[in-house]
N, C-alpha and C positions, 0 to 999 in steps of 0.2 A: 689529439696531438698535444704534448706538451707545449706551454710557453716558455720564454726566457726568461720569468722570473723562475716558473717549476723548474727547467735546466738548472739555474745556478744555487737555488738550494739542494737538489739534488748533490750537484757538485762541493757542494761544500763537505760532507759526509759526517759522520755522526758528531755530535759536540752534547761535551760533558760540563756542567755546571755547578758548582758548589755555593754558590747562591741565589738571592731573586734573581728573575731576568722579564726585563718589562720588556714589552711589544708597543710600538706606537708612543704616543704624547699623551698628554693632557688637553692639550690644545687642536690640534689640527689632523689626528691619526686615530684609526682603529685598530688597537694592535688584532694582530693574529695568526694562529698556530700553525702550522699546515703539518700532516701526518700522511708520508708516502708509503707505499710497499715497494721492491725493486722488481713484481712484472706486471706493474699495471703503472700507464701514463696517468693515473688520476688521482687524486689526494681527497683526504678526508679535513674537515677546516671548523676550525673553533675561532669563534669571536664574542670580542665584549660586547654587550648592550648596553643602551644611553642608561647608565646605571644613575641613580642620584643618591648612593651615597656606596662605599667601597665594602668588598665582600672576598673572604676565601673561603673557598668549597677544601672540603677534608677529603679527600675518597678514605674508603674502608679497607684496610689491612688485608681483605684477604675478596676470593670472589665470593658470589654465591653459593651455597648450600644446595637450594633445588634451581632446577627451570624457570623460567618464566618470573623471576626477580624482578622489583625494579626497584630503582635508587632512587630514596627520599630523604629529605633535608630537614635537618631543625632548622631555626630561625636565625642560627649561630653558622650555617653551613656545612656542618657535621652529618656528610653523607653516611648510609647504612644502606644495608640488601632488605625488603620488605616485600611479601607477599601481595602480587598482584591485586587489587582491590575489586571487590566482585558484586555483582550490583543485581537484587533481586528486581526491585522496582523503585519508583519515585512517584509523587505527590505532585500534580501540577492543577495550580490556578488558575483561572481564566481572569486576565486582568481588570475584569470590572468585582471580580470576590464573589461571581453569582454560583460556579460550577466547579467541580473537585475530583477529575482522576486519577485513580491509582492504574498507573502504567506499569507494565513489569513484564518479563519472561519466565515461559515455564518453564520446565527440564527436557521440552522437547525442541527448544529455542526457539518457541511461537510468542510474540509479542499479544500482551493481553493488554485489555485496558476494562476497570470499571467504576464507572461515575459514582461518586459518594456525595455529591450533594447538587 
């Protein structure tokens, strides 16, 4: 069931902006977004994190190409569509340095693992 604040943005209905538009303070507020649909009581919500120093994210001109995309960043915010990152195996330590497995899966998606030192 919606709230009174989701009521009164609802009711407010769409708004068009021709420039920045800050949510919240500096001082005492987290701004944030709220994104509805009109048949579902429920919203989807963007919020800032205790950022410590300021950042704009770019999105990408267009969607993705294939399936299964996800959106990654430079260090500048300049999001892109990139190919899901896909993981044969990894190298894990045992924190005293005495022992060395190679973990991974096969193509039958059975997890292997074998000790190298």
């Amino acid at each position: 069931m919606a709230d009174a604040k989701t009521d009164l943005l609802r009711s407010l209905g769409p708004s068009y902006f021709s420039q920045s538009v800050n949510f919240g303070s500096a001082l005492d507020q987290t701004g944030q977004v709220f994104f509805f649909h009109t048949s579902s009581p429920f919203s989807t919500g963007f919020q800032s994190g205790n950022a410590t120093a300021a950042i704009t994210y770019t999105l990408p001109v267009s969607g993705p190409s294939i399936s299964g995309s996800v959106l990654t960043s430079t260090t500048a915010g300049v999001l892109s569509w990139s190919s899901s990152p896909s993981l044969s195996s990894i190298i894990v330590t045992t924190p005293d340095g005495l022992h060395t497995w190679e973990i991974g899966v096969d193509n039958d998606g059975n997890v292997t693992s074998t000790q190298i030192t």
